[in-house]
LUMLUMDREN-2810 file (N, C-alpha, C; in Angstrom, 1 decimal):
<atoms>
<atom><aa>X</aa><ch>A</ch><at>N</at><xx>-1.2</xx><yy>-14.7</yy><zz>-42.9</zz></atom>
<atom><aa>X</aa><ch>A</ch><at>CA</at><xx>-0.7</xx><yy>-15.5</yy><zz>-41.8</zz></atom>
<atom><aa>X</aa><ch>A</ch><at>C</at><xx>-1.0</xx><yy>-17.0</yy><zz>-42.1</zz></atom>
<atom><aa>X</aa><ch>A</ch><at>N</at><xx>-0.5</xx><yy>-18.0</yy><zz>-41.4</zz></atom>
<atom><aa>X</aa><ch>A</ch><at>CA</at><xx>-0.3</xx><yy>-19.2</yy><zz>-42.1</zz></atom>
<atom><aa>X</aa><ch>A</ch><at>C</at><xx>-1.1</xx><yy>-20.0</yy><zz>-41.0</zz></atom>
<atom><aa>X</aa><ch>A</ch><at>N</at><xx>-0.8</xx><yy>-19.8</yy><zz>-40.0</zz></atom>
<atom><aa>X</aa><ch>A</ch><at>CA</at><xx>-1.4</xx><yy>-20.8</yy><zz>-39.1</zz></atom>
<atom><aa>X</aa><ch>A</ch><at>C</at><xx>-2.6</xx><yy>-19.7</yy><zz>-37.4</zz></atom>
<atom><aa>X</aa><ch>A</ch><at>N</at><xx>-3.2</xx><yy>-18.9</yy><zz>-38.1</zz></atom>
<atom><aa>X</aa><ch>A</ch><at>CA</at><xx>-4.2</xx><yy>-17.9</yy><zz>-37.4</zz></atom>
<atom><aa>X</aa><ch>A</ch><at>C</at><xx>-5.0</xx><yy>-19.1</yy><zz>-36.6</zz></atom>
<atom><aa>X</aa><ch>A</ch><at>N</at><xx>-5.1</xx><yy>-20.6</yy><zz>-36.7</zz></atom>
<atom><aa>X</aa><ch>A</ch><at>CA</at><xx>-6.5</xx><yy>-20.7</yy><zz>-36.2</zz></atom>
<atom><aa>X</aa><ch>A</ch><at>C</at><xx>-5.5</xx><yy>-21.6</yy><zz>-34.6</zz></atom>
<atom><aa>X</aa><ch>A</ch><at>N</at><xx>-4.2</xx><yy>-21.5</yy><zz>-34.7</zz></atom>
<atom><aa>X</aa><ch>A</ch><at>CA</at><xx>-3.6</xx><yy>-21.8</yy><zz>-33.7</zz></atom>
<atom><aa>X</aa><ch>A</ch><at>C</at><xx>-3.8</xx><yy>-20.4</yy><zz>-32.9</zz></atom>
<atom><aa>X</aa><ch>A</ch><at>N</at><xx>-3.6</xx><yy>-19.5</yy><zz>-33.1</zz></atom>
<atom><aa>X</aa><ch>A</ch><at>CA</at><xx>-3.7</xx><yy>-18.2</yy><zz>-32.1</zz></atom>
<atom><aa>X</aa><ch>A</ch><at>C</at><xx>-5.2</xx><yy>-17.8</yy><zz>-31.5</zz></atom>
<atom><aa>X</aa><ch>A</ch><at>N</at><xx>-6.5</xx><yy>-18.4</yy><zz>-32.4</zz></atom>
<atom><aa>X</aa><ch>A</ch><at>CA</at><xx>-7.7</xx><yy>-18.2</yy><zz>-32.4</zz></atom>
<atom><aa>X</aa><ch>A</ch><at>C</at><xx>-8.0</xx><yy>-19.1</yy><zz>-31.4</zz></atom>
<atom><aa>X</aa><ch>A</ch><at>N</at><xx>-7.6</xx><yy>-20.7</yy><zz>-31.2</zz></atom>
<atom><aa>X</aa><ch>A</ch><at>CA</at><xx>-7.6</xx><yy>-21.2</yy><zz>-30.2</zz></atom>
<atom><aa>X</aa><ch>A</ch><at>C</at><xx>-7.2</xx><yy>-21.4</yy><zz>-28.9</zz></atom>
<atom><aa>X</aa><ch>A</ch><at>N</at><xx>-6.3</xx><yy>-20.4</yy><zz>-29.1</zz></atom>
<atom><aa>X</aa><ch>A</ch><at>CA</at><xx>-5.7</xx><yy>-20.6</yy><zz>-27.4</zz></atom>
<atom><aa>X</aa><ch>A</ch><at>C</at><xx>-6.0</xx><yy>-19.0</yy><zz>-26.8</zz></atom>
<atom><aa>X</aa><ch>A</ch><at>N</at><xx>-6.5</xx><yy>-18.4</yy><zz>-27.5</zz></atom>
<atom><aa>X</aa><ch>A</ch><at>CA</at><xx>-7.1</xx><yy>-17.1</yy><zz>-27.1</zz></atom>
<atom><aa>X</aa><ch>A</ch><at>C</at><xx>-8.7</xx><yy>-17.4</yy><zz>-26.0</zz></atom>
<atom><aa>X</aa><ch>A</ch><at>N</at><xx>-8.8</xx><yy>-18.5</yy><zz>-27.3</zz></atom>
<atom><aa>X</aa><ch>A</ch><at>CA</at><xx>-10.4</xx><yy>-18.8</yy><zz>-26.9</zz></atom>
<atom><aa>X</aa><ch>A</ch><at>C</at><xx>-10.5</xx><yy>-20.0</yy><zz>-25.6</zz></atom>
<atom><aa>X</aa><ch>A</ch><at>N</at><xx>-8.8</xx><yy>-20.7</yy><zz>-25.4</zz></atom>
<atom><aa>X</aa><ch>A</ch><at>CA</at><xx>-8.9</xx><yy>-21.1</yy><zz>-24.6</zz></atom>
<atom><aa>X</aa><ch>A</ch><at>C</at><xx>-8.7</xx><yy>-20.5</yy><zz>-23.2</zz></atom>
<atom><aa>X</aa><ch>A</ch><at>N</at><xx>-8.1</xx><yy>-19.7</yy><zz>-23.3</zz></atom>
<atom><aa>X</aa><ch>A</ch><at>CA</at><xx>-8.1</xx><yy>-18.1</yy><zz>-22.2</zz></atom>
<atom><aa>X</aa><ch>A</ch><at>C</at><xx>-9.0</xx><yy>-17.7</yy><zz>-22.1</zz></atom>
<atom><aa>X</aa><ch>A</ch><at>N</at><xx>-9.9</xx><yy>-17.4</yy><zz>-22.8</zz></atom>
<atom><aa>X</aa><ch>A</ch><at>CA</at><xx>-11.4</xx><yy>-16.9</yy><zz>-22.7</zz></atom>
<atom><aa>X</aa><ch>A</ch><at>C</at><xx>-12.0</xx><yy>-18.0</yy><zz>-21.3</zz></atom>
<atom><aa>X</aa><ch>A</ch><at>N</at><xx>-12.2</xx><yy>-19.2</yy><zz>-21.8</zz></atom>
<atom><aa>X</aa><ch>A</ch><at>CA</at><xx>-12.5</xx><yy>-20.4</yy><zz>-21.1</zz></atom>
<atom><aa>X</aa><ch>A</ch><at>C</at><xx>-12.5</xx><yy>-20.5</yy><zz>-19.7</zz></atom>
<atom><aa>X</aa><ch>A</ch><at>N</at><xx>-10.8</xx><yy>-20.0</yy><zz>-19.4</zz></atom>
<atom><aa>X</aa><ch>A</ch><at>CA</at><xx>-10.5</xx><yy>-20.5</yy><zz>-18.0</zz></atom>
<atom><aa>X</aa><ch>A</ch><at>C</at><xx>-10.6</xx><yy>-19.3</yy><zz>-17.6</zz></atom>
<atom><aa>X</aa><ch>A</ch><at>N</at><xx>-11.0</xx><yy>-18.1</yy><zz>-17.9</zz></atom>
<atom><aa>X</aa><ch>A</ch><at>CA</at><xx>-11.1</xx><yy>-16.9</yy><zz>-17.3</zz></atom>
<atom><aa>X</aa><ch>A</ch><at>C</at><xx>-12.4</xx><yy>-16.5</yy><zz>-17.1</zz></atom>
<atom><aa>X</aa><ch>A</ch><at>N</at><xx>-12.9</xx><yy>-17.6</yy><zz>-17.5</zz></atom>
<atom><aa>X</aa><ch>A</ch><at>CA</at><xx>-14.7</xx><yy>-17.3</yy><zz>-17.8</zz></atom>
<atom><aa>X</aa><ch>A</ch><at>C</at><xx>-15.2</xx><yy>-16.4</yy><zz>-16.2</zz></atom>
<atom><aa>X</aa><ch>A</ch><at>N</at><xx>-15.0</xx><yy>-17.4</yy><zz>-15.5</zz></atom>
<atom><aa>X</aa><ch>A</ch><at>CA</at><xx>-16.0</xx><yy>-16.8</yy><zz>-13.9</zz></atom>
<atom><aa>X</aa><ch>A</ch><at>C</at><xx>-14.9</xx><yy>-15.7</yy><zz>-13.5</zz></atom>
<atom><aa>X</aa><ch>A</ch><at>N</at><xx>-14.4</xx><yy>-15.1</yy><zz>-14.2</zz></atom>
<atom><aa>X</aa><ch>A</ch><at>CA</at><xx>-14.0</xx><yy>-13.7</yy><zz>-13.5</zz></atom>
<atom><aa>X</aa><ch>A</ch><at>C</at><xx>-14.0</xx><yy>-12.6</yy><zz>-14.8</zz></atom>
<atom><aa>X</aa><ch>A</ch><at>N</at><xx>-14.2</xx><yy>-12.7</yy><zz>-15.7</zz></atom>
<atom><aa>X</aa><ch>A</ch><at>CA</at><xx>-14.0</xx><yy>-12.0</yy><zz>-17.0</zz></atom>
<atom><aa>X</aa><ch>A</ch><at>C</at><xx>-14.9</xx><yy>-12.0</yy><zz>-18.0</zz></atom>
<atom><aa>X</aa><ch>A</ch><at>N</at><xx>-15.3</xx><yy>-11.1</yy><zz>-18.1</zz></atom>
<atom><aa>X</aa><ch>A</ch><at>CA</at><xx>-16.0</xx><yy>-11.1</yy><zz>-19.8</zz></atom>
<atom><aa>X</aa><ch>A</ch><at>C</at><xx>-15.5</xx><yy>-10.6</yy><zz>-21.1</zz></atom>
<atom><aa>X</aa><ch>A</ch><at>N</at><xx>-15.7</xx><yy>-10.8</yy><zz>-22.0</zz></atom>
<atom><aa>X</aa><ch>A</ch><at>CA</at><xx>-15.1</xx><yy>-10.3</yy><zz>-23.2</zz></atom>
<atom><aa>X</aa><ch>A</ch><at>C</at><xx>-15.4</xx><yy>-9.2</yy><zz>-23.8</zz></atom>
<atom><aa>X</aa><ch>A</ch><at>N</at><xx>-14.7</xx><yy>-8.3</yy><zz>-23.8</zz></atom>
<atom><aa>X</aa><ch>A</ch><at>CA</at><xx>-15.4</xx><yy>-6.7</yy><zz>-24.5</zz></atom>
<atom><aa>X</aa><ch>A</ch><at>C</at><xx>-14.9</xx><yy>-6.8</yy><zz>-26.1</zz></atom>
<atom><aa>X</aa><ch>A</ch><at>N</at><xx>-14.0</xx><yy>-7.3</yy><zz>-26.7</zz></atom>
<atom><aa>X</aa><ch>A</ch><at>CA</at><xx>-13.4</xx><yy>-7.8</yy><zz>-28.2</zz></atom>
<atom><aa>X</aa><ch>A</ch><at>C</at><xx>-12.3</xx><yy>-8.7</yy><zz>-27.9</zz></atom>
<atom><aa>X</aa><ch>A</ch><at>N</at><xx>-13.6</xx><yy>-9.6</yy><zz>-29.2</zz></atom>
<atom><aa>X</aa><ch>A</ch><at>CA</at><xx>-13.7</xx><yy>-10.7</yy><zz>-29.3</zz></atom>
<atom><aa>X</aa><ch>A</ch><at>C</at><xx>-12.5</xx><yy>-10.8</yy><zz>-30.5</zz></atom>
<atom><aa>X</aa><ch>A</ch><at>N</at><xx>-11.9</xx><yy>-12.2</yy><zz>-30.3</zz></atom>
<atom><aa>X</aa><ch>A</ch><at>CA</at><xx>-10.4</xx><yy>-12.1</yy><zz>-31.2</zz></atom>
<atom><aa>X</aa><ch>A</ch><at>C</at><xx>-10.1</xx><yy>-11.4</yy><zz>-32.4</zz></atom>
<atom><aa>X</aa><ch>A</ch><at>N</at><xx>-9.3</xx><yy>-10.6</yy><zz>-32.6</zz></atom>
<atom><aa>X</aa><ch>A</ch><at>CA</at><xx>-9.2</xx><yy>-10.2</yy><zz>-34.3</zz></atom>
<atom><aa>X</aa><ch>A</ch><at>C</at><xx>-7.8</xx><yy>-9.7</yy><zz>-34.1</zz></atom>
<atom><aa>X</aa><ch>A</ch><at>N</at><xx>-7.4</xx><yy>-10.1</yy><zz>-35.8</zz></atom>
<atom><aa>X</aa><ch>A</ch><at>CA</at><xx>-5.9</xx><yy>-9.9</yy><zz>-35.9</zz></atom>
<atom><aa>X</aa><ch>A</ch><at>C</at><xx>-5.8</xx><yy>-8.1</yy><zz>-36.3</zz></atom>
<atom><aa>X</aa><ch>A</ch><at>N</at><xx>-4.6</xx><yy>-7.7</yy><zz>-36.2</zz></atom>
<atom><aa>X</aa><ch>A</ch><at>CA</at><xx>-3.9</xx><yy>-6.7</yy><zz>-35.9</zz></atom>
<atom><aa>X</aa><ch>A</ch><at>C</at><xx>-2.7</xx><yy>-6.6</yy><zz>-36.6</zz></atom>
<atom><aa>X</aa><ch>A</ch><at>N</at><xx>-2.7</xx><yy>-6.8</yy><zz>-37.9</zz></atom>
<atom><aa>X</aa><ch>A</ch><at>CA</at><xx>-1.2</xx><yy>-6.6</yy><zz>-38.7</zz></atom>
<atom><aa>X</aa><ch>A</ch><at>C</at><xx>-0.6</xx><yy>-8.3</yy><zz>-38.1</zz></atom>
<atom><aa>X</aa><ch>A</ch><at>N</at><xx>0.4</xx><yy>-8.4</yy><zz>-36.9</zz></atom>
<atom><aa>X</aa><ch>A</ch><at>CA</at><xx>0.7</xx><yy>-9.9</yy><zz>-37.3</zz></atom>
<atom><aa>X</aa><ch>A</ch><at>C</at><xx>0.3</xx><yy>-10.1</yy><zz>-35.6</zz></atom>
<atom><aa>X</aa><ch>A</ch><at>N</at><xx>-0.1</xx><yy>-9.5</yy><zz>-34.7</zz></atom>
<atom><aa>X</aa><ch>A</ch><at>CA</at><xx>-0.9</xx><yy>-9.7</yy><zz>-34.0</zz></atom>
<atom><aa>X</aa><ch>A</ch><at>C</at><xx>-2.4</xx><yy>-10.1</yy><zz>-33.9</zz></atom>
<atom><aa>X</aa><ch>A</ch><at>N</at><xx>-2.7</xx><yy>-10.8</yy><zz>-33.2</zz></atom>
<atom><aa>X</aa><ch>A</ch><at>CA</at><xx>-4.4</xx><yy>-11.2</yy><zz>-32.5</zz></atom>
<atom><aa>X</aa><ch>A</ch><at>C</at><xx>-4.7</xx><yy>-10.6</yy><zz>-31.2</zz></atom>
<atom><aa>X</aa><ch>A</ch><at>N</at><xx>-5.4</xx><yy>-10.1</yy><zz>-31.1</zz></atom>
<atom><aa>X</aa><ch>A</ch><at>CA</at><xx>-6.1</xx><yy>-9.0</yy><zz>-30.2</zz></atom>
<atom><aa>X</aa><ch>A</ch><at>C</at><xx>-6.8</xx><yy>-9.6</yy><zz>-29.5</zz></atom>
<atom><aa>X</aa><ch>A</ch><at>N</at><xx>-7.4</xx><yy>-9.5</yy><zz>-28.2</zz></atom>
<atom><aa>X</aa><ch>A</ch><at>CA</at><xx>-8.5</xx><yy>-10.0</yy><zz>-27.2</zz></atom>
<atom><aa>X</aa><ch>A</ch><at>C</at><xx>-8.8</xx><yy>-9.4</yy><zz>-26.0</zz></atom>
<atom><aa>X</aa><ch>A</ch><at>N</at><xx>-10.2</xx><yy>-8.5</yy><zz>-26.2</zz></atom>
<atom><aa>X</aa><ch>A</ch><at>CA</at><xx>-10.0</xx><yy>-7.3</yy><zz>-24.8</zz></atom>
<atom><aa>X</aa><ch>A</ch><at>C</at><xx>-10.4</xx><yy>-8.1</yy><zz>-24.0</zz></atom>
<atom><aa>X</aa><ch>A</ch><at>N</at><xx>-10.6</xx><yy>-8.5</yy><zz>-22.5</zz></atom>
<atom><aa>X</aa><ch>A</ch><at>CA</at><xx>-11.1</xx><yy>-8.7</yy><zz>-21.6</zz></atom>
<atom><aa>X</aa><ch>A</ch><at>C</at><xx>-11.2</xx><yy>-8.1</yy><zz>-20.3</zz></atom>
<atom><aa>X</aa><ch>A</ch><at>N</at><xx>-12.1</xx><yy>-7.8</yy><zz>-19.7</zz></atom>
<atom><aa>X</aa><ch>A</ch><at>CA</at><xx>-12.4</xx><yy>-6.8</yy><zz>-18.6</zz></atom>
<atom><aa>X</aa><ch>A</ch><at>C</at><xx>-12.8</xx><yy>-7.7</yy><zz>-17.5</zz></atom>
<atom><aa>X</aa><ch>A</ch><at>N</at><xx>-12.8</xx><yy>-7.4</yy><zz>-15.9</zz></atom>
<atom><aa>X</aa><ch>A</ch><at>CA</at><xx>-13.2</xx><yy>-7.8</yy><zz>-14.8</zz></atom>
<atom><aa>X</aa><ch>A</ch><at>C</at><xx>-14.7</xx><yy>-8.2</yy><zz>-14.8</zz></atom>
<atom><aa>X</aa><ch>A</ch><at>N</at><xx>-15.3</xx><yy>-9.2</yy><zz>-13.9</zz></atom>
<atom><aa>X</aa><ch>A</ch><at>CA</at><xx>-16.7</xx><yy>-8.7</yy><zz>-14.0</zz></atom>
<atom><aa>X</aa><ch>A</ch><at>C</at><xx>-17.3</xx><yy>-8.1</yy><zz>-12.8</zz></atom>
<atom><aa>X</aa><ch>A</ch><at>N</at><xx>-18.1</xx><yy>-7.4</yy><zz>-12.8</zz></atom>
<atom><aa>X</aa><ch>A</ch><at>CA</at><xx>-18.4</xx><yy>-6.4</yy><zz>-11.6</zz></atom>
<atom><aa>X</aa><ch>A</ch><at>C</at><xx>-18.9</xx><yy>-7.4</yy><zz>-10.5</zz></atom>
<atom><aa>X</aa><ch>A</ch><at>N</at><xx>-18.7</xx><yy>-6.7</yy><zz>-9.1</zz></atom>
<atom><aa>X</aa><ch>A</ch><at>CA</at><xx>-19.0</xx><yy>-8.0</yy><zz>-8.3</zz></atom>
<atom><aa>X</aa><ch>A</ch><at>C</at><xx>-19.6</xx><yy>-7.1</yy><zz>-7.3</zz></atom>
<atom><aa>X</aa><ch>A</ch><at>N</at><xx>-20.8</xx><yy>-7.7</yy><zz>-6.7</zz></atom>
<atom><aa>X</aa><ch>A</ch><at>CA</at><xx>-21.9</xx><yy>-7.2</yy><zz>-6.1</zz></atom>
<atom><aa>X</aa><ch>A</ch><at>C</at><xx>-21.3</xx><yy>-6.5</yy><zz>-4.7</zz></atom>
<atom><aa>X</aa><ch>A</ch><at>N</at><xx>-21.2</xx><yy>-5.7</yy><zz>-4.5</zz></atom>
<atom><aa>X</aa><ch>A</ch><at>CA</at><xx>-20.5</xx><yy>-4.7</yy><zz>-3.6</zz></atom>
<atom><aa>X</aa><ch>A</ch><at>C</at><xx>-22.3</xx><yy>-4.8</yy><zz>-2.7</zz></atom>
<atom><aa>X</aa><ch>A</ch><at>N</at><xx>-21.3</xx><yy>-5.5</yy><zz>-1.2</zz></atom>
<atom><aa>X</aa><ch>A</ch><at>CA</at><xx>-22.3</xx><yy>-5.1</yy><zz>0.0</zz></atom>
<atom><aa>X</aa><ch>A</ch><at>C</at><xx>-22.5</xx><yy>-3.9</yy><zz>0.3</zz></atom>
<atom><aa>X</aa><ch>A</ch><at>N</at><xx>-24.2</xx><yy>-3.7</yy><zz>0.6</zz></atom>
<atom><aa>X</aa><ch>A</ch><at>CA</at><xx>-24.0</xx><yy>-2.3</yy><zz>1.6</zz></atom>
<atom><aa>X</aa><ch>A</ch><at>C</at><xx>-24.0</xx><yy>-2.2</yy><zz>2.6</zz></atom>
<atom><aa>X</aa><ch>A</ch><at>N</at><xx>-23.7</xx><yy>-0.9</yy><zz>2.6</zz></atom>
<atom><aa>X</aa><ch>A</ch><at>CA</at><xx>-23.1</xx><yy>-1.0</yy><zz>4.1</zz></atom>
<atom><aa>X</aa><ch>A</ch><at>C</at><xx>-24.1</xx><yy>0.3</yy><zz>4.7</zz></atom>
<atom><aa>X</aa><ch>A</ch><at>N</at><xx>-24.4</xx><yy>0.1</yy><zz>6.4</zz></atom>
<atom><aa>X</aa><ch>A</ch><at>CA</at><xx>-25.3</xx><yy>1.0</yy><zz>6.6</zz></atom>
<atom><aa>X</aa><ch>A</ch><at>C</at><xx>-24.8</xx><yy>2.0</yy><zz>7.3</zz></atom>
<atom><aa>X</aa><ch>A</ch><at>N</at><xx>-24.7</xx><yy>3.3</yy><zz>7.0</zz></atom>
<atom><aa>X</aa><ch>A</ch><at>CA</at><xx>-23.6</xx><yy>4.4</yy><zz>7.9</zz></atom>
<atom><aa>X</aa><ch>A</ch><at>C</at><xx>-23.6</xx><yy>4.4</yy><zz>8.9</zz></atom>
<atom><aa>X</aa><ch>A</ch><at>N</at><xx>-25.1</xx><yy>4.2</yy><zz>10.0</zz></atom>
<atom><aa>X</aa><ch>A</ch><at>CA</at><xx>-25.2</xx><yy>4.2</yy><zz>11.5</zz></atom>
<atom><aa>X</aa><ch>A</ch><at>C</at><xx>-24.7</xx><yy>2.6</yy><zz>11.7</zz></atom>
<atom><aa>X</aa><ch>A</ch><at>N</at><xx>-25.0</xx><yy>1.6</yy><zz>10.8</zz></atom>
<atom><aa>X</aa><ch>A</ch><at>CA</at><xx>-24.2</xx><yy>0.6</yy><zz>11.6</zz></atom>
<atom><aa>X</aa><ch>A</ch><at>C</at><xx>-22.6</xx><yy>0.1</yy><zz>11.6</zz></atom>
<atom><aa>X</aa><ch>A</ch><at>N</at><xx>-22.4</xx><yy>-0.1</yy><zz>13.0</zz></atom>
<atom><aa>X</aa><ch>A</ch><at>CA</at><xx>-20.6</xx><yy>-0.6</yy><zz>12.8</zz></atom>
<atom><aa>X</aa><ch>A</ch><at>C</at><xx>-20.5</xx><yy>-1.6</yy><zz>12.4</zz></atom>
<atom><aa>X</aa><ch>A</ch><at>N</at><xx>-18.9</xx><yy>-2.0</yy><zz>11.2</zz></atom>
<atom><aa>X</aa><ch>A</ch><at>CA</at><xx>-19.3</xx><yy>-3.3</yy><zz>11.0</zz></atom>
<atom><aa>X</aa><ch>A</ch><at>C</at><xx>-18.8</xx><yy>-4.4</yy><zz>11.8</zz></atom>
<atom><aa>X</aa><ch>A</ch><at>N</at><xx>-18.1</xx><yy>-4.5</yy><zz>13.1</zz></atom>
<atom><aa>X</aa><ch>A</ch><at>CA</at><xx>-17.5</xx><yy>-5.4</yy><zz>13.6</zz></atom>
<atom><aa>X</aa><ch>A</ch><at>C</at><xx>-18.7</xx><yy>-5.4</yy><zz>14.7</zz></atom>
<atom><aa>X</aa><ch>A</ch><at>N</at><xx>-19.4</xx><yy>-4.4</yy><zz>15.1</zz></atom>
<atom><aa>X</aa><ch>A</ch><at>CA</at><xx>-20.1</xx><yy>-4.8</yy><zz>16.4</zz></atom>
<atom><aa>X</aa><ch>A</ch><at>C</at><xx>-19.7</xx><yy>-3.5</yy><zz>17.6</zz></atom>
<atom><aa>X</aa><ch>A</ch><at>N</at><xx>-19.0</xx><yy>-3.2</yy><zz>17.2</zz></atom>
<atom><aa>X</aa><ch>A</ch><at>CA</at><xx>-18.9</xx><yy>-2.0</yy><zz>18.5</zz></atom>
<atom><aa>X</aa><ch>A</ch><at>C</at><xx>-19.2</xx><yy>-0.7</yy><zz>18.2</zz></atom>
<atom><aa>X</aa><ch>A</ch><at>N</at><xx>-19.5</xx><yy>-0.3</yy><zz>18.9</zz></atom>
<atom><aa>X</aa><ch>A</ch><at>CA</at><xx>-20.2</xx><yy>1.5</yy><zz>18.9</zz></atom>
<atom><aa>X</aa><ch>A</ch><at>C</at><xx>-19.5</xx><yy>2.4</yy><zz>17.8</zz></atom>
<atom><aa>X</aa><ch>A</ch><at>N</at><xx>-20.0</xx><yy>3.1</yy><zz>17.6</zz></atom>
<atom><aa>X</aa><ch>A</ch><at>CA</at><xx>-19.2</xx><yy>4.0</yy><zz>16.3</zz></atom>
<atom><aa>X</aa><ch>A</ch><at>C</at><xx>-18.5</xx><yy>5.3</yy><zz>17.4</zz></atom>
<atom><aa>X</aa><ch>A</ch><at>N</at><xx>-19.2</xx><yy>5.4</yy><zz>18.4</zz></atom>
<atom><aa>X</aa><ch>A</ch><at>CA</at><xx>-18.3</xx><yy>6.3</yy><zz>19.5</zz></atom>
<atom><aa>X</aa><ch>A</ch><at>C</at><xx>-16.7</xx><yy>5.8</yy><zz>19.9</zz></atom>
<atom><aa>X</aa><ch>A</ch><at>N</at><xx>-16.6</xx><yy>4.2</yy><zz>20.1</zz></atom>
<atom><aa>X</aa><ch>A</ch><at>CA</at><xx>-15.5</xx><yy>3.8</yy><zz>20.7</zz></atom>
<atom><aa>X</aa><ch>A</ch><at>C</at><xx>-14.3</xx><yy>3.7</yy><zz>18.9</zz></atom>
<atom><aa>X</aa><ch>A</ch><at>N</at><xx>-15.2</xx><yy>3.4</yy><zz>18.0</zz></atom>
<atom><aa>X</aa><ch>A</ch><at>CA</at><xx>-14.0</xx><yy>3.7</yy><zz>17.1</zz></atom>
<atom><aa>X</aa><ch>A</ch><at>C</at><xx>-13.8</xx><yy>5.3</yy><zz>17.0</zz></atom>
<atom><aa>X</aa><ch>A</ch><at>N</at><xx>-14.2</xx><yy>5.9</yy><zz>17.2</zz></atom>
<atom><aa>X</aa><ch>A</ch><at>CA</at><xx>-13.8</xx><yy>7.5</yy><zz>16.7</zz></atom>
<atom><aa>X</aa><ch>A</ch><at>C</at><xx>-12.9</xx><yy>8.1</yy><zz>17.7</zz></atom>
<atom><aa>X</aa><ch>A</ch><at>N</at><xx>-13.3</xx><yy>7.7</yy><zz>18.7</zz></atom>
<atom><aa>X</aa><ch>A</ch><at>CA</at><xx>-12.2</xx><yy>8.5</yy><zz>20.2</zz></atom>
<atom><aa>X</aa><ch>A</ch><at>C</at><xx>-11.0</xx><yy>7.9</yy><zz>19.9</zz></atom>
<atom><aa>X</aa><ch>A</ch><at>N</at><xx>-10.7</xx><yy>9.5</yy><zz>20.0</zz></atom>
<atom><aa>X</aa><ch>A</ch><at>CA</at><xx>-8.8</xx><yy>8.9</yy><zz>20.2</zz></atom>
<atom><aa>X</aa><ch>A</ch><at>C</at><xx>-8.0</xx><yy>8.2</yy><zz>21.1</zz></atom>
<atom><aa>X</aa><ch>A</ch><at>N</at><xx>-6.9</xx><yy>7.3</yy><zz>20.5</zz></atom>
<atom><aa>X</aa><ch>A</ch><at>CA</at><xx>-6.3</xx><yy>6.9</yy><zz>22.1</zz></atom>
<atom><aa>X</aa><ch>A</ch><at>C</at><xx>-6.0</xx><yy>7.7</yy><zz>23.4</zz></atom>
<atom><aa>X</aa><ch>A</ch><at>N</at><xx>-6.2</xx><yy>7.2</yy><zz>24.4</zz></atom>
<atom><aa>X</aa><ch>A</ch><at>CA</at><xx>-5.6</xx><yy>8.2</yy><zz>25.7</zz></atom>
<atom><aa>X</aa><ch>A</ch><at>C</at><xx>-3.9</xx><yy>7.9</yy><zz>25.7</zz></atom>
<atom><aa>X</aa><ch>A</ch><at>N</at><xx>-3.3</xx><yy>9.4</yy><zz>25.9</zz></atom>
<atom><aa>X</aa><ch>A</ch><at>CA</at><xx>-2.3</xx><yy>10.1</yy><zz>26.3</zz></atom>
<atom><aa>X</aa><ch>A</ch><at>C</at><xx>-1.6</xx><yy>9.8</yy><zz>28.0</zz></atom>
<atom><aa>X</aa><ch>A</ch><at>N</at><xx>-0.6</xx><yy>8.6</yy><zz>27.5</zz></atom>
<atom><aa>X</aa><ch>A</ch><at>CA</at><xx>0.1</xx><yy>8.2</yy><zz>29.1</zz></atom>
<atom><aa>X</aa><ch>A</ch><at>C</at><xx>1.5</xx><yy>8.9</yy><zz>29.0</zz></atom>
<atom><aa>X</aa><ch>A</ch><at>N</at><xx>1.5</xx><yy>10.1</yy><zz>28.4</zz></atom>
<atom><aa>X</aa><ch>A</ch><at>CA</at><xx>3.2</xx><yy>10.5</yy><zz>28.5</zz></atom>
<atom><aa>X</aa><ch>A</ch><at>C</at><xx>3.5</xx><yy>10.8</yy><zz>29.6</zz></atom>
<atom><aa>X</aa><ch>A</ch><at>N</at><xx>4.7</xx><yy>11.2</yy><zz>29.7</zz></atom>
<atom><aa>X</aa><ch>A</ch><at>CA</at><xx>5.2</xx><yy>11.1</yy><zz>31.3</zz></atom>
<atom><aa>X</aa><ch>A</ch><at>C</at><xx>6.3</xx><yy>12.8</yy><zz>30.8</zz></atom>
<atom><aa>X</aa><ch>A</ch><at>N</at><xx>6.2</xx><yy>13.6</yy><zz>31.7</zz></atom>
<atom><aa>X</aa><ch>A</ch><at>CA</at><xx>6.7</xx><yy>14.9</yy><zz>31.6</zz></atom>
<atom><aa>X</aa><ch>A</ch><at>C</at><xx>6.4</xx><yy>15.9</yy><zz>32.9</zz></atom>
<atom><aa>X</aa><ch>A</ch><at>N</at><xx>7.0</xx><yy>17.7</yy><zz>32.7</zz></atom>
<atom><aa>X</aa><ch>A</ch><at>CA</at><xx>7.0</xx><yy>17.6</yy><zz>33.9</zz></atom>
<atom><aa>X</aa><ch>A</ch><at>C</at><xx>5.7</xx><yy>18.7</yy><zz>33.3</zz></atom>
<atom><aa>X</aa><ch>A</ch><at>N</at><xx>4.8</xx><yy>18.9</yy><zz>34.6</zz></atom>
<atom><aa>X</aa><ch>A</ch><at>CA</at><xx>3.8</xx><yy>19.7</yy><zz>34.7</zz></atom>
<atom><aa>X</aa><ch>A</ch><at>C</at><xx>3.1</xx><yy>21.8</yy><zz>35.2</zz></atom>
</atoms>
């Protein structure tokens, strides 16, 4: 290949701007007349959550009940 360190650089400048959400799992390398570059998500701190507590604030009773039944029919 004649000019690889053009494709080396703009890989690496993708690396760059992706930095705060990505890390690099493989790192550049060519592939026949391709250049390669794995990059994965970075894991992000997952709140916990507490089963008995609700998270908006209201009772875990009033989310579970079903809506009430206003149909109109005969009896």
């Amino acid at each position: 290949m004649a000019h690889q360190e053009f494709g080396i650089r703009l890989l690496e400048r993708i690396r760059g701007d992706l930095e705060p959400h990505s890390v690099v799992e493989q790192f550049p390398r060519l592939e026949g007349r391709q250049m390669v570059m794995l990059l994965a998500p970075k894991k992000a701190a997952v709140p916990k959550h507490h089963p008995n507590k609700p998270e908006d604030g209201k009772a875990a009773s009033q989310k579970a009940s079903p809506p009430e039944s206003t149909a109109v029919g005969s009896k």
